[in-house]
N, C-alpha and C positions, 0 to 999 in steps of 0.2 A: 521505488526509486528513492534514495537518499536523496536530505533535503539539499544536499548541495550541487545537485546532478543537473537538479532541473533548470535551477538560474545562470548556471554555465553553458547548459547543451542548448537553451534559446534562443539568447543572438549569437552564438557561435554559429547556428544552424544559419540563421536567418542573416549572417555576413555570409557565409558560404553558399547561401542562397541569391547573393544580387552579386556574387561574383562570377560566379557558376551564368548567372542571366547576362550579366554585363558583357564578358570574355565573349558568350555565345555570341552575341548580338556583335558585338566588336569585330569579332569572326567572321561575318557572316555578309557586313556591310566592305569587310577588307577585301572579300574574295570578291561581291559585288563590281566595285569599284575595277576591279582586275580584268573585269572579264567585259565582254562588247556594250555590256548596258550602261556600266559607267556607273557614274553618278544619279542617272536616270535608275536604275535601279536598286538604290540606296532610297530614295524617295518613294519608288514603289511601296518596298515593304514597311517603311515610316509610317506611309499614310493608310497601308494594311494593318499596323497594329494600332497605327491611332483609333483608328475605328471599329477593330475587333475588340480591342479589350474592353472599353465602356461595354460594348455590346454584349457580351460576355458578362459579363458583371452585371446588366441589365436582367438576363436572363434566368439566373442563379438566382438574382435576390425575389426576380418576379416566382419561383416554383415553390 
C-alpha cells in the first residue's frame, strides 16, 4: 500500500463507519417510534445495547 493510502483510507473508513452505525440506529428508533411500541420501544433497544455492548467487550477482552 502507498504511504499515502493508509492515513486517508483510516478515518475515511472509520467516518463511514459511525455514519453507516449512526443512520442505522437513527432508522431503526424512527421506525420504532412509528409503530405500536412507540417510544417504549426506542428505550427497549437503548437499554438492549447499553448493556450488550460493555458486555461484549467484557467478553473479547476476557478470551
Amino acid at each position: 500500500m502507498e504511504r499515502w493510502l493508509l492515513p486517508l483510507s483510516i478515518p475515511l473508513g472509520a467516518a463511514l463507519f459511525v455514519v453507516v452505525v449512526g443512520g442505522g440506529l437513527g432508522g431503526i428508533f424512527t421506525l420504532l417510534a412509528e409503530t405500536s411500541l412507540g417510544n417504549y420501544g426506542a428505550i427497549v433497544i437503548g437499554i438492549g445495547l447499553v448493556v450488550s455492548v460493555p458486555a461484549v467487550g467484557w467478553y473479547l477482552t476476557r478470551r
